[in-house]
N, C-alpha and C positions, 0 to 999 in steps of 0.2 A: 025402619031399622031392622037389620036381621037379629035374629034369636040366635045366641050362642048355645050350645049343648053345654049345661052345668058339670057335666060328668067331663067333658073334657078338660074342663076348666081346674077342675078338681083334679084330675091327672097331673096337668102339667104345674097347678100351684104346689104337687107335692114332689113331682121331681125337683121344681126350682127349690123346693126349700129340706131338699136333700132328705126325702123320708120316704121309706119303702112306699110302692105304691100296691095298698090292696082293697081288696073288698070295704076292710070295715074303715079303710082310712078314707076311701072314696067317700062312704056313706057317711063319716064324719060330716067331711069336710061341702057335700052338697047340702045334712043338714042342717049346719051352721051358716048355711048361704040363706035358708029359709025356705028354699024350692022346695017340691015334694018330693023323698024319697024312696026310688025304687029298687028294694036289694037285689032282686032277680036283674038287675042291667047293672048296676053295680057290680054283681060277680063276673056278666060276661062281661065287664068291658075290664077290670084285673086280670084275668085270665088271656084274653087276646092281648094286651099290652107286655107280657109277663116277658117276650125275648125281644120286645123293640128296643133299639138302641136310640133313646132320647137325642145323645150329642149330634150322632150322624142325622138323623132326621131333623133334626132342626136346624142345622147346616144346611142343610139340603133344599129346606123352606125357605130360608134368607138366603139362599142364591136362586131361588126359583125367581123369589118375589124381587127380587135388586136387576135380574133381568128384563122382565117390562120394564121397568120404571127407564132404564138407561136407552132401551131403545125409542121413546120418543125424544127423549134429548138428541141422539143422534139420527133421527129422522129430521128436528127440527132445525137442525146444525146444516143437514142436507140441501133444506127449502131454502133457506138463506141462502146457500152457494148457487140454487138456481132463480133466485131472485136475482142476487150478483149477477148470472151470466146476463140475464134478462138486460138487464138494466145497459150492463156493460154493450150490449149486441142494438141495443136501443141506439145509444151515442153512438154506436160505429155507423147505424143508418142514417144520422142527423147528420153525420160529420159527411158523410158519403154523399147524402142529398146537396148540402150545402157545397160540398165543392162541384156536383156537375152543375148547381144552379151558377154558379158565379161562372161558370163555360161558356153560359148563355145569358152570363149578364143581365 
């Protein structure tokens, strides 16, 4: 299982629950998780978040991630259509053999 970074976790649990995001609220909220915390990464990581624009970024992630997921649907949408021809080009050879055999009776 991958390790998630607590501190980010902490970031985005305080955007969603609509409360500034800083130093001491990160450091709150990683040590109410129980992790160990570090205020020195707690300050830079308030500081680098300070002009992110959460809505658009996270927009931006759900249509990253909603794009794989749709293209194997329509890869496997694809296989099927060349299964079909397959299949279809099959019976045109049966049908095709069967009538030169019945030529030669």
């Amino acid at each position: 299982m991958t390790k998630v970074d607590p501190y980010l976790h902490a970031v985005l649990l305080l955007h969603g629950a609509g409360k500034e995001v800083t130093k001491e609220s990160i450091v709150k909220v990683v040590h109410a998780s129980g992790a160990a915390v570090d205020e020195a990464r707690a300050k830079v990581l308030a500081d680098a978040i300070k002009d992110v624009n959460f809505e658009d970024l996270l927009k931006n992630v759900a249509m990253a991630a909603a794009a794989p997921a749709a293209a194997p649907a329509a890869a496997a949408g694809g296989e099927a259509k060349k299964e079909e021809k397959k299949e279809d080009e099959g019976k045109k050879d049966e049908q095709a053999a069967a009538g030169l055999a019945s030529l030669f009776g």
